[in-house]
C-alpha positions, -999 to 999 in steps of 0.1 A, spaced: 172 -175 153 170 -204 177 189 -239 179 161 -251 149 166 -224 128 144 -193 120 116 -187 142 89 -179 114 66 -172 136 85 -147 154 96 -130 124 61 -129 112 53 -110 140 75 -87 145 62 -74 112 28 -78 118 28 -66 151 10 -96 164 18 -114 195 17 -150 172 23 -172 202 -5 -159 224 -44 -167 217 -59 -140 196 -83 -115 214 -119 -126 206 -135 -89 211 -106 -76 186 -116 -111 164 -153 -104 162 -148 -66 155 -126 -78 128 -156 -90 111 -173 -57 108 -147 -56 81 -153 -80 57 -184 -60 41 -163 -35 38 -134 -55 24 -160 -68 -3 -170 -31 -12 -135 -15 -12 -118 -44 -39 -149 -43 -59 -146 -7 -59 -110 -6 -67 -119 -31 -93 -148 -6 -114 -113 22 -107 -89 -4 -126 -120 -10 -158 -123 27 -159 -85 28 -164 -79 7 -193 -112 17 -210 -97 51 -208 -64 41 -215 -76 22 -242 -107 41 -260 -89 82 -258 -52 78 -268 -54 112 -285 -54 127 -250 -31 147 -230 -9 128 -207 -24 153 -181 -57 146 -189 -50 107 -192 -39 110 -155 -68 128 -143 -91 108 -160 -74 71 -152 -51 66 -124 -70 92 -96 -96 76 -104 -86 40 -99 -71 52 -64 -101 76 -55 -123 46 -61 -109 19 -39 -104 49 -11 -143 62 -18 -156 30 -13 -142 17 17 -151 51 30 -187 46 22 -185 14 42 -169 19 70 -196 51 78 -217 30 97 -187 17 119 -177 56 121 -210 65 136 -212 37 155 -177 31 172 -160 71 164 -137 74 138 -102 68 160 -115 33 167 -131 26 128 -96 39 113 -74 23 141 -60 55 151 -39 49 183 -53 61 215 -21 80 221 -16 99 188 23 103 184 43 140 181 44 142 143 78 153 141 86 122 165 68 97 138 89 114 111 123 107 129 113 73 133 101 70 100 129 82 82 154 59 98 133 31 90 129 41 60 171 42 57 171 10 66 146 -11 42 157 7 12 191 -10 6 169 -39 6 142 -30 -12 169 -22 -38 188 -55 -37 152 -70 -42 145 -51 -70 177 -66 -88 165 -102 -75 131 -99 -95 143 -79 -125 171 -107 -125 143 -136 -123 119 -120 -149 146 -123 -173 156 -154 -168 119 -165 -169 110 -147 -199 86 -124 -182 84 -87 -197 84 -61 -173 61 -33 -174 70 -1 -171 48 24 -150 20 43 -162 31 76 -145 69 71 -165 54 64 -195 32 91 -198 59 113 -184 81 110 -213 58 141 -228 50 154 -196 51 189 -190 58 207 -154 21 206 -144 19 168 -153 47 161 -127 29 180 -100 -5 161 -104 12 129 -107 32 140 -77 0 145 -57 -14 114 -69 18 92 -58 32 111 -24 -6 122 -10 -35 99 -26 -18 69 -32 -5 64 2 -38 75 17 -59 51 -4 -35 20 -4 -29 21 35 -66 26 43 -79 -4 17 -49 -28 20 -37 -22 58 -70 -10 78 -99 -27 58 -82 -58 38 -58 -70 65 -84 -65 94 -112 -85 71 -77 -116 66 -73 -113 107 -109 -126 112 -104 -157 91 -64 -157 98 -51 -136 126 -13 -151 116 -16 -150 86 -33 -114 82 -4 -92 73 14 -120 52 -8 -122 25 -22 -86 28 15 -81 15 10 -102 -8 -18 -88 -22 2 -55 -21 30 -70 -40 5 -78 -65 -22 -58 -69 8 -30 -82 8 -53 -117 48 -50 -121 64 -86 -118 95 -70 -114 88 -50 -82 67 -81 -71 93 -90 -39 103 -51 -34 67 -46 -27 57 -74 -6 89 -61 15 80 -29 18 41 -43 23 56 -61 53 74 -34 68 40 -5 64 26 -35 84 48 -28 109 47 7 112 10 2 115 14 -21 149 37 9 157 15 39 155 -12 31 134 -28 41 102 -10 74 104 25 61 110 19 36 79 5 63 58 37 88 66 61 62 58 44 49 23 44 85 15 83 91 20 91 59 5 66 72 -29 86 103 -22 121 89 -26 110 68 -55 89 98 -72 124 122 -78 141 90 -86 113 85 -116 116 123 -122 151 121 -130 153 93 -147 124 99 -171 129 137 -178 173 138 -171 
């Protein structure tokens, strides 16, 4: 904080990992294009994922709840995580896949990004919390009707082998699918328009795209700090620490729902 207040843009980058007060790198600028094709295809493929979901949801209710998750919400990720896969091929062939995927050029000792990983992760969620009470607070004063998640509610008839799939669905694909479509292709195709303003509203997009108002400022938080692991160690630190943080908040929906 300086004699003015809070530097913004310092705090912004920190998250981000960007150097805010220096002139972005044209090269990295104009590869950032590349992106935005790809952009298009992955949110239009996340969008047929998200049809398929309610049409599901809504035209086979007499389904299992295992079959309603196989049929809906795998999908919905798979689709978003297929299609910017598709796209990104040619820039794979063209530029290897460490550079298309923004692997660093020093990968890190897995069980050193797993330290690191862990303590950051002990140190957002008491925040994350607090936040959660802040929205949940806000949505009832504002009259706005949470929504409960579809992996709870199906859960309340869940058998064992429901919990595993959804498992797999929120510590493995999720992670792998949000990090790759949100913080590779969405905030890479924001930097070429925005590079300041790339992993702010990539967050915010995060926040949102999750359709639960009262996780809305717990999620752009944790949005914010994945972008920061990213400018850390890349794509795989992010991935690692969305999946511990789905972890954490997978038993805590596991205990909750079936205790």
């Amino acid at each position: 904080m300086s004699d003015k207040g809070i530097n913004w843009r310092t705090v912004l980058g920190w998250f981000c990992g960007e150097p805010l007060h220096c002139q972005p790198d044209r090269e990295l600028l104009a590869r950032d294009r590349e992106y935005r094709p790809v952009c298009a295809i992955g949110l239009l493929s996340l969008l047929a994922g998200l049809l398929l979901f309610i049409g599901i949801r809504s035209c086979f209710t007499e389904l299992s709840q295992m079959k309603l998750l196989l049929l809906s919400i795998m999908p919905y990720q798979i689709f978003a995580f297929g299609g910017c896969l598709l796209a990104l091929f040619p820039s794979v062939r063209r530029n290897g896949f460490r550079e298309a995927y923004d692997f660093p050029s020093q990968p890190e000792d897995f069980r050193t990004m797993l330290n690191a990983s862990l303590r950051f992760l002990l140190l957002i969620y008491p925040v994350i919390l607090i936040l959660n009470g802040v929205s949940s607070y806000l949505c009832q004063t504002l009259g706005i009707q949470p929504t409960s998640q579809v992996i709870e509610a199906l859960g309340r008839e869940g058998d064992l082998l429901y919990w595993m799939a959804s498992g797999v669905s929120s510590i493995i694909i999720a992670p792998i699918a949000e990090e790759v479509l949100i913080r590779l292709v969405l905030f890479r195709c924001i930097r070429s328009i925005s590079p300041l303003w790339a992993g702010f509203l990539s967050s915010v997009l995060f926040g949102l795209m999750h359709g639960h108002p009262q996780y809305v400022l717990s999620l752009f938080f944790l949005g914010m700090c994945l972008q920061h692991a990213r400018s850390l160690g890349g794509i795989p630190r992010a991935i690692l620490l969305h999946s511990l943080y789905n972890l954490v908040a997978f038993i805590l929906l596991f205990t909750n729902t079936t205790g």
